[in-house]
N, CA, C and O atoms as a GROMACS GRO file, in nm:
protein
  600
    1UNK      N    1   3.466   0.340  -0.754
    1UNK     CA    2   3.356   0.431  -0.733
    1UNK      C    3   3.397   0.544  -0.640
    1UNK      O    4   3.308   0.606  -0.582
    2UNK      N    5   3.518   0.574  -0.623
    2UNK     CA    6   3.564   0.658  -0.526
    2UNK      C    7   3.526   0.651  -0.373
    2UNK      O    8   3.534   0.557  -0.294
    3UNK      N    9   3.474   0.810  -0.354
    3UNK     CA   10   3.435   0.844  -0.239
    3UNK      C   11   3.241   0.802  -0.236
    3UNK      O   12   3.170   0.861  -0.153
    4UNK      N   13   3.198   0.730  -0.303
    4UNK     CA   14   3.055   0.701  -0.333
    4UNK      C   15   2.993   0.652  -0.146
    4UNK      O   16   3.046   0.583  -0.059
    5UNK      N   17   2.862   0.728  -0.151
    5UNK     CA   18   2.818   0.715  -0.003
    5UNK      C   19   2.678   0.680  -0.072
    5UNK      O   20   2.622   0.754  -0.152
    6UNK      N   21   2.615   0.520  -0.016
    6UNK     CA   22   2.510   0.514  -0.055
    6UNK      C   23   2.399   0.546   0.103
    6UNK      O   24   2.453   0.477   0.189
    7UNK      N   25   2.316   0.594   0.148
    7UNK     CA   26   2.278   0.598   0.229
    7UNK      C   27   2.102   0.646   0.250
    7UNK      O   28   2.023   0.684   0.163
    8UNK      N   29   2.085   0.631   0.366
    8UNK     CA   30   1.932   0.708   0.395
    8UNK      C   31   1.901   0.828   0.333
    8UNK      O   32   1.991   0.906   0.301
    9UNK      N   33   1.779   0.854   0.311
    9UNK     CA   34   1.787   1.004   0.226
    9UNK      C   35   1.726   1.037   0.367
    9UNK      O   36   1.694   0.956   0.454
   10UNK      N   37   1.716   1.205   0.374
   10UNK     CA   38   1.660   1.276   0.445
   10UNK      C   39   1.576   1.388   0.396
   10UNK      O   40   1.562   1.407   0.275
   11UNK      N   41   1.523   1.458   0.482
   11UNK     CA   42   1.434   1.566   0.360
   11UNK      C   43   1.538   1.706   0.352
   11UNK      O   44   1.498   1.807   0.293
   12UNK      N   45   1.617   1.704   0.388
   12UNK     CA   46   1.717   1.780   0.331
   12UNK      C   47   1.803   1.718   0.153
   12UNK      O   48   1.882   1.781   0.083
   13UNK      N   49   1.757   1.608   0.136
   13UNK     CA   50   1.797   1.554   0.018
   13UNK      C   51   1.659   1.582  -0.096
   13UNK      O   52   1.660   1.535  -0.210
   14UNK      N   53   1.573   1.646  -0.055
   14UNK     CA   54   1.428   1.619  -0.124
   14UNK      C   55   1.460   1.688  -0.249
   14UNK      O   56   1.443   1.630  -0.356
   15UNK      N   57   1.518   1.843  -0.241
   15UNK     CA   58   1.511   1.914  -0.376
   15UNK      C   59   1.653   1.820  -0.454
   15UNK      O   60   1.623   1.772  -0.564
   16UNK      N   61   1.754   1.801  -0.422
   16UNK     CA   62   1.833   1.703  -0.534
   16UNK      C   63   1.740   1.548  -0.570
   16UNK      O   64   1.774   1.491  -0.674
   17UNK      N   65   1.617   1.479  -0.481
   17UNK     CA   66   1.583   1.380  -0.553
   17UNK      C   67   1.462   1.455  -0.634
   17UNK      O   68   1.449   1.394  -0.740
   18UNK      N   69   1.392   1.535  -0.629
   18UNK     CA   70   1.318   1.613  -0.724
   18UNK      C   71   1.360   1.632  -0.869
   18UNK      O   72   1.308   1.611  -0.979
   19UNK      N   73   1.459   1.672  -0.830
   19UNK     CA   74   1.509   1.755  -0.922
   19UNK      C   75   1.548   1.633  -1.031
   19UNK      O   76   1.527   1.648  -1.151
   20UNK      N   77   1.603   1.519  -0.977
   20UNK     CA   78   1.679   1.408  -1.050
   20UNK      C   79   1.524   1.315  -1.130
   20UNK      O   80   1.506   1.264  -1.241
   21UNK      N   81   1.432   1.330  -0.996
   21UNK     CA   82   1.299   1.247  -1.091
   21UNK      C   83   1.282   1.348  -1.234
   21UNK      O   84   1.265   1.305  -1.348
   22UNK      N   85   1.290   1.473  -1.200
   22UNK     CA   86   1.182   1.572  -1.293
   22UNK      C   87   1.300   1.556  -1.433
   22UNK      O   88   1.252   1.613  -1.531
   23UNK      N   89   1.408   1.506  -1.458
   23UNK     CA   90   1.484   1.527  -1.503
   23UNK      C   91   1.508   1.432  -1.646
   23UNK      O   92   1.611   1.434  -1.714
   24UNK      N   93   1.398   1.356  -1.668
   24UNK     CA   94   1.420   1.270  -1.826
   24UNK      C   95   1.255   1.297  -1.845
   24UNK      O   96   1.170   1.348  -1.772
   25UNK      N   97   1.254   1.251  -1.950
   25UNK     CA   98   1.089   1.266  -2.060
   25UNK      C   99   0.996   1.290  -1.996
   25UNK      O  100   0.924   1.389  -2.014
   26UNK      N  101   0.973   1.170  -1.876
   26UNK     CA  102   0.885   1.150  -1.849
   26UNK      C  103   0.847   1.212  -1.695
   26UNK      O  104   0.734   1.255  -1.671
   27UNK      N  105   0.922   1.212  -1.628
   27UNK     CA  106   0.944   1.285  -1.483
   27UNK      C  107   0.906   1.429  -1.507
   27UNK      O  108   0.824   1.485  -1.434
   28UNK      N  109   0.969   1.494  -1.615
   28UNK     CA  110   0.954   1.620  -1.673
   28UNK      C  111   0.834   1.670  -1.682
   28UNK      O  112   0.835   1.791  -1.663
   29UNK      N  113   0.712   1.620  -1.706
   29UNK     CA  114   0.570   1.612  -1.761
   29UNK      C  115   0.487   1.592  -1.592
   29UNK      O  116   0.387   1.660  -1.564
   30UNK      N  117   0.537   1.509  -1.511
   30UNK     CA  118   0.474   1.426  -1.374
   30UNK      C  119   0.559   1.513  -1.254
   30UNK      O  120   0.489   1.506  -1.153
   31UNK      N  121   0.665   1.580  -1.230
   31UNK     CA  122   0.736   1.616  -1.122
   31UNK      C  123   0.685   1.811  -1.112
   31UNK      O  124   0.646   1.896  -1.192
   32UNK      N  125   0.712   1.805  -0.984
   32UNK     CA  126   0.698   1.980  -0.938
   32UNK      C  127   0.841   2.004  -0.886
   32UNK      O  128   0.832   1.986  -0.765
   33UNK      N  129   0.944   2.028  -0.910
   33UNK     CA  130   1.062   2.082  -0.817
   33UNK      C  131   1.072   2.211  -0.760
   33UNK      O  132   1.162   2.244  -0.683
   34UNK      N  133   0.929   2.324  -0.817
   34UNK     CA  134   0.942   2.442  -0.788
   34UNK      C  135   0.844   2.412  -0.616
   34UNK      O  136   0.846   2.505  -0.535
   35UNK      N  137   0.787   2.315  -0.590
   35UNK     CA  138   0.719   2.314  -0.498
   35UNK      C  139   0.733   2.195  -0.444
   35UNK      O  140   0.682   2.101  -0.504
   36UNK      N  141   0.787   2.176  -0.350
   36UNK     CA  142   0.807   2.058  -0.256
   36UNK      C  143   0.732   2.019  -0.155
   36UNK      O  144   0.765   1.919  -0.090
   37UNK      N  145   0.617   2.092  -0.126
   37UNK     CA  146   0.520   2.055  -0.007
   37UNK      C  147   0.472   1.902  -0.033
   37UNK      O  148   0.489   1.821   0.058
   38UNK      N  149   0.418   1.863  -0.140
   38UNK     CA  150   0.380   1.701  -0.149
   38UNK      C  151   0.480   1.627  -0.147
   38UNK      O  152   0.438   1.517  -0.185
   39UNK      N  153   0.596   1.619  -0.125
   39UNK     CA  154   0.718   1.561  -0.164
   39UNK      C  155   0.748   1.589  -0.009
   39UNK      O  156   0.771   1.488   0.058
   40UNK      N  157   0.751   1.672   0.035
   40UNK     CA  158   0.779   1.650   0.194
   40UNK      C  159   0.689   1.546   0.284
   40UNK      O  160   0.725   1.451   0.353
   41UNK      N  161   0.554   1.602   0.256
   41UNK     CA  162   0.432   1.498   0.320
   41UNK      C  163   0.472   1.353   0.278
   41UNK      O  164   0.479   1.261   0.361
   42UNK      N  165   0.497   1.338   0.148
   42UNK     CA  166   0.488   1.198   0.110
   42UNK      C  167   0.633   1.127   0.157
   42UNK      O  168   0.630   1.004   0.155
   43UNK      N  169   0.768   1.192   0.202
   43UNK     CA  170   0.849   1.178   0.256
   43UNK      C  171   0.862   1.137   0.389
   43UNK      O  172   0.938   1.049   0.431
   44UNK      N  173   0.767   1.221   0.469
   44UNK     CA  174   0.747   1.228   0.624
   44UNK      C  175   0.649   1.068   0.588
   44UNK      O  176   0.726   0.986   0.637
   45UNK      N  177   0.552   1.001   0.543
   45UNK     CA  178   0.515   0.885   0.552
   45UNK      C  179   0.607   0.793   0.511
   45UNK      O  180   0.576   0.675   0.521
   46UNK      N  181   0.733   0.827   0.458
   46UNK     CA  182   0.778   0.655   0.393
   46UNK      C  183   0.896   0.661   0.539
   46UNK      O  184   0.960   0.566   0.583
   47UNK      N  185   0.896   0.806   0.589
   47UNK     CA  186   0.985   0.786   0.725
   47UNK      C  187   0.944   0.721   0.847
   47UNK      O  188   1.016   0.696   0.943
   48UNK      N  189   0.783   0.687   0.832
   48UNK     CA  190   0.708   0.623   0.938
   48UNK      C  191   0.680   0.502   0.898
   48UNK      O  192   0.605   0.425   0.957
   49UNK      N  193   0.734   0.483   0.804
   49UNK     CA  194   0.681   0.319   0.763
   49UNK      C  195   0.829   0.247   0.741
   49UNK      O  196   0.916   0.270   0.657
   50UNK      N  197   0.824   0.147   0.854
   50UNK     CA  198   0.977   0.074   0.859
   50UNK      C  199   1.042  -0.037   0.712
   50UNK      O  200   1.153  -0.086   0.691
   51UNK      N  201   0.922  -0.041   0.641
   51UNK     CA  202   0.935  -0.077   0.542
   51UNK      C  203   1.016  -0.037   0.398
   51UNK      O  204   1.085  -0.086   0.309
   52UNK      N  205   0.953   0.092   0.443
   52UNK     CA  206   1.018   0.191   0.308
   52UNK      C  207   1.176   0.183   0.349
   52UNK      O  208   1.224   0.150   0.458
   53UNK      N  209   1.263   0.234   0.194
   53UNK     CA  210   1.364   0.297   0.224
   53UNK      C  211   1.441   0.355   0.107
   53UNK      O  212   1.502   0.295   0.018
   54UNK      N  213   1.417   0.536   0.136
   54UNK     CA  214   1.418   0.610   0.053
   54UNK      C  215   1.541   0.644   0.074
   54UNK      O  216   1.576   0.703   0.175
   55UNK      N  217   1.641   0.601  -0.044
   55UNK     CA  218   1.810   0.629  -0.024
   55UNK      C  219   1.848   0.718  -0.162
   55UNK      O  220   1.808   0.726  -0.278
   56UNK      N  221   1.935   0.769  -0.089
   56UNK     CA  222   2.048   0.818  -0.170
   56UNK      C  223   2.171   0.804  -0.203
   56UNK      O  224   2.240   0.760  -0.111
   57UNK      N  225   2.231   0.827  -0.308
   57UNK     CA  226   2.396   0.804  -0.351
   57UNK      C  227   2.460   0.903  -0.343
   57UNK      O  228   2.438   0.957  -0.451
   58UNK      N  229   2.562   1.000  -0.258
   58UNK     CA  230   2.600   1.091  -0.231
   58UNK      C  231   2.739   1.080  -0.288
   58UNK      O  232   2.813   1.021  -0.209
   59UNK      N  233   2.795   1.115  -0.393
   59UNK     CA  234   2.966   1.149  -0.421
   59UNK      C  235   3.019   1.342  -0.358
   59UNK      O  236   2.959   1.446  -0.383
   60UNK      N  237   3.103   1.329  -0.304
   60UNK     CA  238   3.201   1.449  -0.315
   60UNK      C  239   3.058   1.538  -0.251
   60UNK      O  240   3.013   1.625  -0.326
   61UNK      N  241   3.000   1.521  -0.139
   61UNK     CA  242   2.877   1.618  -0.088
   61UNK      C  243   2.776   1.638  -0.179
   61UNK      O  244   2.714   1.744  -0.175
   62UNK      N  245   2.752   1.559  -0.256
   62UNK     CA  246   2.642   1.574  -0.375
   62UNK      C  247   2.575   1.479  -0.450
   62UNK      O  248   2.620   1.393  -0.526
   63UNK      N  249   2.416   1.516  -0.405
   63UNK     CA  250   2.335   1.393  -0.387
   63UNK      C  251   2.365   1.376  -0.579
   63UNK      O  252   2.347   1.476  -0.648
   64UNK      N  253   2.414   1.230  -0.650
   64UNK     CA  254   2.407   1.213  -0.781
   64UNK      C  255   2.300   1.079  -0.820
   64UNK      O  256   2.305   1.015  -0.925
   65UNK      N  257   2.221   1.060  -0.729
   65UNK     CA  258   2.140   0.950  -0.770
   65UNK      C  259   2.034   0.893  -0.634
   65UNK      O  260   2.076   0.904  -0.519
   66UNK      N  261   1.932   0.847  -0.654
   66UNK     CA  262   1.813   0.818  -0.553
   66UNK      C  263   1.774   0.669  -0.607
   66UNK      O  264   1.820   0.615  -0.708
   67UNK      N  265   1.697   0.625  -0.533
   67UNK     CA  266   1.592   0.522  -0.528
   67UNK      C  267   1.495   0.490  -0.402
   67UNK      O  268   1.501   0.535  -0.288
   68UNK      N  269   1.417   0.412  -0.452
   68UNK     CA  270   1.315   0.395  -0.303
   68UNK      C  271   1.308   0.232  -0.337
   68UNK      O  272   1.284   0.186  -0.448
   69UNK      N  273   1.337   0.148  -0.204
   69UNK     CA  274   1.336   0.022  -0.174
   69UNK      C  275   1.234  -0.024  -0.109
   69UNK      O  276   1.244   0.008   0.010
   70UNK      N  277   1.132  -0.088  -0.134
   70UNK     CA  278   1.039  -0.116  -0.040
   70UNK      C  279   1.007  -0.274  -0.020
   70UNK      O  280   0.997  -0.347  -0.118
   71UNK      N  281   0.992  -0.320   0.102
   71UNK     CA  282   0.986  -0.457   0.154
   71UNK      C  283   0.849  -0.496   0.196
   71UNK      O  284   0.794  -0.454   0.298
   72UNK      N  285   0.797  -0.582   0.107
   72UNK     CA  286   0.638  -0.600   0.131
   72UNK      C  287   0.692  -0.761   0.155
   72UNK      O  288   0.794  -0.814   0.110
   73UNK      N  289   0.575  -0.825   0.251
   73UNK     CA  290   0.564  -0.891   0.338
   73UNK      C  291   0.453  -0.965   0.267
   73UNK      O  292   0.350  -0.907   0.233
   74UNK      N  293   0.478  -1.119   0.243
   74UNK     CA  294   0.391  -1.202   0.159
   74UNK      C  295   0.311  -1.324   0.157
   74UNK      O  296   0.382  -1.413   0.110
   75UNK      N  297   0.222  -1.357   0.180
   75UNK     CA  298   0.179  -1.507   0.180
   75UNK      C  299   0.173  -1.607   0.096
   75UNK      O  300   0.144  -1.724   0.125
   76UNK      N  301   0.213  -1.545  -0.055
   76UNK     CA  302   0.246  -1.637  -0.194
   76UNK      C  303   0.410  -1.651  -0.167
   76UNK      O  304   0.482  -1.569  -0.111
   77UNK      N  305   0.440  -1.762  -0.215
   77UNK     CA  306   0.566  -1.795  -0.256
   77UNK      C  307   0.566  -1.852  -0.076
   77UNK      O  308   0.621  -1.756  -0.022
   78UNK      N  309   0.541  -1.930   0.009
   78UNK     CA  310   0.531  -1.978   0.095
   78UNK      C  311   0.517  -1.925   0.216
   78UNK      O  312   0.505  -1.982   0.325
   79UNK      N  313   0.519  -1.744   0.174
   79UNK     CA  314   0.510  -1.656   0.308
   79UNK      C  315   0.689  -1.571   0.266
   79UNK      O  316   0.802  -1.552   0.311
   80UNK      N  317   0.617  -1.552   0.172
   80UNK     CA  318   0.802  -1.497   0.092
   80UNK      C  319   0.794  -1.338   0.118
   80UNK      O  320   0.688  -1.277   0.110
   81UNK      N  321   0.874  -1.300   0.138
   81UNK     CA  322   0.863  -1.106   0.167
   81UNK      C  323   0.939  -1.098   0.009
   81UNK      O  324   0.985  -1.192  -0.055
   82UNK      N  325   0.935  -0.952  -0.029
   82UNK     CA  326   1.019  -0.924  -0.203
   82UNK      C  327   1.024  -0.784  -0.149
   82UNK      O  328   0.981  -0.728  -0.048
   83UNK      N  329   1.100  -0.747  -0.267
   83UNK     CA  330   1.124  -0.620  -0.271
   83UNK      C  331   1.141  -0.550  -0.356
   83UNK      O  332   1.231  -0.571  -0.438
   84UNK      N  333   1.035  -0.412  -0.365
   84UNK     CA  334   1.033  -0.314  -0.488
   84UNK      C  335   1.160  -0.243  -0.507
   84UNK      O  336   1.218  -0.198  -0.408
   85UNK      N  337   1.209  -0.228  -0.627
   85UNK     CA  338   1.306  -0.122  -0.635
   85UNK      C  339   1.198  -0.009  -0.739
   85UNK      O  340   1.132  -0.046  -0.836
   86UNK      N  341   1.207   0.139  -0.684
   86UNK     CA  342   1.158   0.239  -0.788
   86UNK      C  343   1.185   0.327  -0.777
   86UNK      O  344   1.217   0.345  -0.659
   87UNK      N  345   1.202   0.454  -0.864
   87UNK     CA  346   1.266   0.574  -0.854
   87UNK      C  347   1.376   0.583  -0.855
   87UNK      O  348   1.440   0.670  -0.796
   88UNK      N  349   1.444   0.450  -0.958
   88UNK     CA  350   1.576   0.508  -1.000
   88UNK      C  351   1.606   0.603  -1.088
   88UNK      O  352   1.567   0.598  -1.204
   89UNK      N  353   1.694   0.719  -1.030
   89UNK     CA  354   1.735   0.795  -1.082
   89UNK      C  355   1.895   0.820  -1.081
   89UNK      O  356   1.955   0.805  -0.975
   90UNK      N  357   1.951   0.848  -1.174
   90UNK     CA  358   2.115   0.853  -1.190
   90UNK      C  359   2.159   0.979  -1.238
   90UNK      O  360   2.156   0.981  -1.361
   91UNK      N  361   2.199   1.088  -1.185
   91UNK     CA  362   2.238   1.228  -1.258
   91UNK      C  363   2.333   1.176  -1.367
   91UNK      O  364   2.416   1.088  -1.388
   92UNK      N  365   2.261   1.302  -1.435
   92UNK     CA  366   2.305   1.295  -1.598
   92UNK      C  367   2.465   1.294  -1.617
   92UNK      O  368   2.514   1.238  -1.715
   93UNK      N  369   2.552   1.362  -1.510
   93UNK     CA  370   2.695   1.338  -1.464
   93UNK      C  371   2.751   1.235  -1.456
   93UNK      O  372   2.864   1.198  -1.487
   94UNK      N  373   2.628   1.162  -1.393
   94UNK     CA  374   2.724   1.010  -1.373
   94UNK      C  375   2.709   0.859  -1.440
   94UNK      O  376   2.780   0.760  -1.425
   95UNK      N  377   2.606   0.877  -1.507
   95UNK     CA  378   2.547   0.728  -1.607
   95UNK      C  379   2.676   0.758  -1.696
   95UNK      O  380   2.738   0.856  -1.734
   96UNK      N  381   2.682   0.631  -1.707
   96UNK     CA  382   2.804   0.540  -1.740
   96UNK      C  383   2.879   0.508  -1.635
   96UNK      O  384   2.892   0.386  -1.647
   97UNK      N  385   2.940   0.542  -1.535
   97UNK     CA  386   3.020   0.532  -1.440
   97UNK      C  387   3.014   0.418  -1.388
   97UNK      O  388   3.114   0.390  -1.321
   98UNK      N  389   2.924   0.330  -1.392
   98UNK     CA  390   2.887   0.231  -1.311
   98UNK      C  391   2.799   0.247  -1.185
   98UNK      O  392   2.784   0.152  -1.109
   99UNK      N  393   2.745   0.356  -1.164
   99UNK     CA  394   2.704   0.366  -1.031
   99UNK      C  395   2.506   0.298  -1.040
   99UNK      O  396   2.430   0.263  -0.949
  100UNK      N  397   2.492   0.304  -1.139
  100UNK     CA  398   2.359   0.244  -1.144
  100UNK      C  399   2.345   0.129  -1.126
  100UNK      O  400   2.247   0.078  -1.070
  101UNK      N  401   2.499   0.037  -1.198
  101UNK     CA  402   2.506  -0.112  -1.120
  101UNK      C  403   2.600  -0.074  -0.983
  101UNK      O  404   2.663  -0.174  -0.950
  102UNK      N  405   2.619   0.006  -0.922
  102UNK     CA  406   2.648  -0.008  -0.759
  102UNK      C  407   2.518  -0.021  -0.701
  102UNK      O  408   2.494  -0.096  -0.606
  103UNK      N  409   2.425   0.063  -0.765
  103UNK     CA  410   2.304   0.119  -0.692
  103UNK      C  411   2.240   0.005  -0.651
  103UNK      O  412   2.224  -0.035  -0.536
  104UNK      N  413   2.192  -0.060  -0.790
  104UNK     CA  414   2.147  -0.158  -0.783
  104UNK      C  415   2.172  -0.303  -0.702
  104UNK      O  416   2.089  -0.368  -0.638
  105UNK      N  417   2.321  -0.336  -0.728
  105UNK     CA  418   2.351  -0.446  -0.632
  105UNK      C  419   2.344  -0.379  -0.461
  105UNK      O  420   2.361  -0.448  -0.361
  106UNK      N  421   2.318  -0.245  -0.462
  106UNK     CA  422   2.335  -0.200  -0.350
  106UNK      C  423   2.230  -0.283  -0.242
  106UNK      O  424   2.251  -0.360  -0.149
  107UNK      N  425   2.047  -0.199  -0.333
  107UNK     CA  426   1.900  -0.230  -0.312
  107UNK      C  427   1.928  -0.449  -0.323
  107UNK      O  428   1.905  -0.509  -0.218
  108UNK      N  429   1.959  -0.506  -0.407
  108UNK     CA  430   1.960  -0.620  -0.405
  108UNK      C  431   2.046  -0.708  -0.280
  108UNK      O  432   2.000  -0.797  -0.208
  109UNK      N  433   2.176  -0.655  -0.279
  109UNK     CA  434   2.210  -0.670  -0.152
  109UNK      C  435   2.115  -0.647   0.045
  109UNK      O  436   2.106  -0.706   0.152
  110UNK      N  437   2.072  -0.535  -0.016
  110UNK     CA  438   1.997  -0.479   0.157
  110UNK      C  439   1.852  -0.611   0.109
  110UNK      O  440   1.803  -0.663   0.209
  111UNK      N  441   1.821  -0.636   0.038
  111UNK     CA  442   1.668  -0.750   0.022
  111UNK      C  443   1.715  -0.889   0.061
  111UNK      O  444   1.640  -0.982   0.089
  112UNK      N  445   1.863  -0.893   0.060
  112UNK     CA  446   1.873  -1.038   0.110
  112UNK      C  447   1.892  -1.044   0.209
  112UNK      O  448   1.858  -1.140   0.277
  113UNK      N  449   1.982  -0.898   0.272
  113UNK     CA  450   1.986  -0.885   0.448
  113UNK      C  451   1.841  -0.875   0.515
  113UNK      O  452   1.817  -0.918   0.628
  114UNK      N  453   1.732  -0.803   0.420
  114UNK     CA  454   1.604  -0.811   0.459
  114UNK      C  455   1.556  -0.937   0.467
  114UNK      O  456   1.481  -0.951   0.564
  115UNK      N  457   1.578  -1.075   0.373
  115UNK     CA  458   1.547  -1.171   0.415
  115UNK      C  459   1.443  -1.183   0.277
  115UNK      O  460   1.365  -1.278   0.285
  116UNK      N  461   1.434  -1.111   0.170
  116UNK     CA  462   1.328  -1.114   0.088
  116UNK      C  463   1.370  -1.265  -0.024
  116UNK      O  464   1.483  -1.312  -0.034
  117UNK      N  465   1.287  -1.301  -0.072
  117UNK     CA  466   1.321  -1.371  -0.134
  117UNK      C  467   1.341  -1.336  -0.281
  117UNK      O  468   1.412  -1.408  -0.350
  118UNK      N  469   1.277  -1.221  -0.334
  118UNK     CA  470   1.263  -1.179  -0.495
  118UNK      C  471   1.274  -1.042  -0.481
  118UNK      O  472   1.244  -0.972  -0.385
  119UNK      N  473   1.323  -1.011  -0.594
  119UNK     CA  474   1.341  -0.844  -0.572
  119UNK      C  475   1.243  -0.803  -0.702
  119UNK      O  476   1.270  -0.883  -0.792
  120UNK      N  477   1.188  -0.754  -0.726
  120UNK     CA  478   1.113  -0.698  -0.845
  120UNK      C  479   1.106  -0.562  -0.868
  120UNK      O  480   1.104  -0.494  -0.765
  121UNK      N  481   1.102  -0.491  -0.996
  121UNK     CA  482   1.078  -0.372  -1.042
  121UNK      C  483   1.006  -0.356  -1.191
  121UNK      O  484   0.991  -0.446  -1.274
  122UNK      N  485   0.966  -0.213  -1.203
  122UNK     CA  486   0.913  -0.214  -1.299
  122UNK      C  487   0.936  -0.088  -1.356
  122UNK      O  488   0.909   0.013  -1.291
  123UNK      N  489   0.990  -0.076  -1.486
  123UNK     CA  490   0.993  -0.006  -1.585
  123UNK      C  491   0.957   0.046  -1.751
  123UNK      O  492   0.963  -0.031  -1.846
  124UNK      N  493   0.929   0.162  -1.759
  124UNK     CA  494   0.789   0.210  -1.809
  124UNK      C  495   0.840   0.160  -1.940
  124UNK      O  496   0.963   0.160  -1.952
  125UNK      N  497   0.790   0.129  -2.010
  125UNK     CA  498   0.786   0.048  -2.142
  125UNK      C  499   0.855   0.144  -2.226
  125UNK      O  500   0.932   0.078  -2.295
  126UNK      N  501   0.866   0.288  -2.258
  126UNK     CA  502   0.945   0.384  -2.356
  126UNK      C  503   1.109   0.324  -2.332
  126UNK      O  504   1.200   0.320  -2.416
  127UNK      N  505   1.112   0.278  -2.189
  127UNK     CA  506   1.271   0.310  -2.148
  127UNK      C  507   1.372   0.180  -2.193
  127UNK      O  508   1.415   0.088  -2.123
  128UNK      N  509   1.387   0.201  -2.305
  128UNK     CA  510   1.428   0.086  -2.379
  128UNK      C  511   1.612   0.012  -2.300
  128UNK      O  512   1.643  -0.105  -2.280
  129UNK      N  513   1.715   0.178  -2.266
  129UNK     CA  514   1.789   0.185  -2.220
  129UNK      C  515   1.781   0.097  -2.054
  129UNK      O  516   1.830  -0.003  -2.003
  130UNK      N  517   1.721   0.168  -2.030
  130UNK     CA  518   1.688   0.080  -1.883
  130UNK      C  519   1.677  -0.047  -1.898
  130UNK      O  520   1.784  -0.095  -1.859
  131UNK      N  521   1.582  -0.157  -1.945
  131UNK     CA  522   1.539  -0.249  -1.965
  131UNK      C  523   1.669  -0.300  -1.979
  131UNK      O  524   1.705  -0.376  -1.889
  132UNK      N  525   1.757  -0.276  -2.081
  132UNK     CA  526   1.852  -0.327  -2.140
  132UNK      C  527   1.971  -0.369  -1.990
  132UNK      O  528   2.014  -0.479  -1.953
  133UNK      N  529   1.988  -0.263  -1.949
  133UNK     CA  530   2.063  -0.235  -1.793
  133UNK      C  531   2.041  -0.343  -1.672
  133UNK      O  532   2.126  -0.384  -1.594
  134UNK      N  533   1.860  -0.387  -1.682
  134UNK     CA  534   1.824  -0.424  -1.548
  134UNK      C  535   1.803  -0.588  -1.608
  134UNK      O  536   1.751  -0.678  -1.543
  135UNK      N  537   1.851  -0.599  -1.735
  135UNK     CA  538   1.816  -0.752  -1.801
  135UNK      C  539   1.981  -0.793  -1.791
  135UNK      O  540   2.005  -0.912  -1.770
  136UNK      N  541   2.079  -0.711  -1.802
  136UNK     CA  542   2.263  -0.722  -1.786
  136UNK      C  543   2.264  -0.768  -1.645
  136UNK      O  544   2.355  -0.843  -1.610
  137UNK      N  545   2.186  -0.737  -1.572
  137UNK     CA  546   2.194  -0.739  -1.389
  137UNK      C  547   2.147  -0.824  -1.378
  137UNK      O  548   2.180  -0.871  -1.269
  138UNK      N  549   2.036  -0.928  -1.460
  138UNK     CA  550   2.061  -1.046  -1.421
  138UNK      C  551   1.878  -1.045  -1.396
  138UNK      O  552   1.817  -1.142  -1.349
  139UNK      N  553   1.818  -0.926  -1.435
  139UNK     CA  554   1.678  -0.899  -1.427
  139UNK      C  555   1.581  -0.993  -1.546
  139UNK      O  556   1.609  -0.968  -1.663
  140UNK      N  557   1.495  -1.074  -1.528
  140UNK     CA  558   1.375  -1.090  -1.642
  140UNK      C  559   1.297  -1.013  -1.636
  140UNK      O  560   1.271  -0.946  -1.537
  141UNK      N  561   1.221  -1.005  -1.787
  141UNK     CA  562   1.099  -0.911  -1.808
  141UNK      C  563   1.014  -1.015  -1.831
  141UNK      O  564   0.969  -1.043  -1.942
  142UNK      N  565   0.976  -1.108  -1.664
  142UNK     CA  566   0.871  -1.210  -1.670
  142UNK      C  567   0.716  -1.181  -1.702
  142UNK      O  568   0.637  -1.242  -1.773
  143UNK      N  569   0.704  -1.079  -1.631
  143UNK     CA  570   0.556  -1.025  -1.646
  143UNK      C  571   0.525  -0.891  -1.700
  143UNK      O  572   0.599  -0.793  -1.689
  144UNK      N  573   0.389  -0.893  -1.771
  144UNK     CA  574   0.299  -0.756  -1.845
  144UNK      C  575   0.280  -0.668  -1.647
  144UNK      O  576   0.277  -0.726  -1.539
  145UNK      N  577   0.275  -0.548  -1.671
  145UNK     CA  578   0.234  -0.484  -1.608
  145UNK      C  579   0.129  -0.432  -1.608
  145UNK      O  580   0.110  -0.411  -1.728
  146UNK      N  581   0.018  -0.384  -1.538
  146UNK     CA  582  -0.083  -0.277  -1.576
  146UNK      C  583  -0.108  -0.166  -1.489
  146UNK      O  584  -0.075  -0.227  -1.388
  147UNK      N  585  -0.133  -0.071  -1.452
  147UNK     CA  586  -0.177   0.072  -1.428
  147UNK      C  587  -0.314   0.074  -1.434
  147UNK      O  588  -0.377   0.028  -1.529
  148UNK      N  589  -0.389   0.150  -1.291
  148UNK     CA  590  -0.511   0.220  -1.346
  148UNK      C  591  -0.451   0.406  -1.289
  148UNK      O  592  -0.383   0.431  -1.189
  149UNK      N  593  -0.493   0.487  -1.372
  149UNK     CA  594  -0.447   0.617  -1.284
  149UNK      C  595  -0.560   0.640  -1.218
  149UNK      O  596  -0.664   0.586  -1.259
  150UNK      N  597  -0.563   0.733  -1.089
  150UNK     CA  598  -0.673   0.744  -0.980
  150UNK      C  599  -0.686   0.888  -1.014
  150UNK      O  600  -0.768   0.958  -0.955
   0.00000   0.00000   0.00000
């Protein structure tokens, strides 16, 4: 993986993770990259919440991939903490490379130093490719999901 830096994002990373959400079908339709003010606000809260953790994959000075890790704290599963993985994104440069399974064992790795017991994610039912990716990693598609939009 070379020179690959997985690390904290900062809001100096905001317009390359913008840019990387707004960047397949569906992000395209849901993302603003010409305007970053909600993307800063909503940034400045996941920086106050010790829980969150909004990272990036940096090669050669250049952000090529994001995610957000989040550690929720649980009373099912005996008092079990888990952890969300969402907002994977992989520049169009680098899928195949392997860096989506770095990414990934990256977030799975930091949930066991967190102490979580399950890692969970969820991906949108079109993304047939994905599914395929996060079921190779060792992922089940145990449960239906549901959505209400607000």
């Amino acid at each position: 993986m070379g020179d690959l830096e997985i690390r904290p994002a900062v809001v100096d990373d905001l317009p390359a993770i913008v840019a990387l959400l707004a960047d397949d079908p569906l992000g395209a339709t849901r993302e603003s990259p010409n305007d970053l003010t909600p993307y800063v606000k909503a940034f400045r809260r996941l920086a106050d919440d010790p829980n969150q953790r909004p990272v990036v994959a940096v090669r050669e000075g250049r952000v090529v991939g994001t995610l957000q890790l989040t550690i929720v704290p649980g009373l099912s599963r005996k008092g079990a903490s888990r952890s969300i993985i969402e907002g994977v994104r992989v520049h169009a440069d680098e899928r195949g490379t392997g860096l989506g399974t770095r990414f990934i064992e990256w977030a799975i790795e930091e949930s066991r130093r967190e102490g979580c017991q399950l890692v969970q994610l969820t991906s949108d039912a079109t993304r047939t490719d994905a599914h395929r990716f996060y079921e190779r990693l060792g992922f089940t598609a145990s449960h239906v999901g549901f959505k209400l939009q607000l």
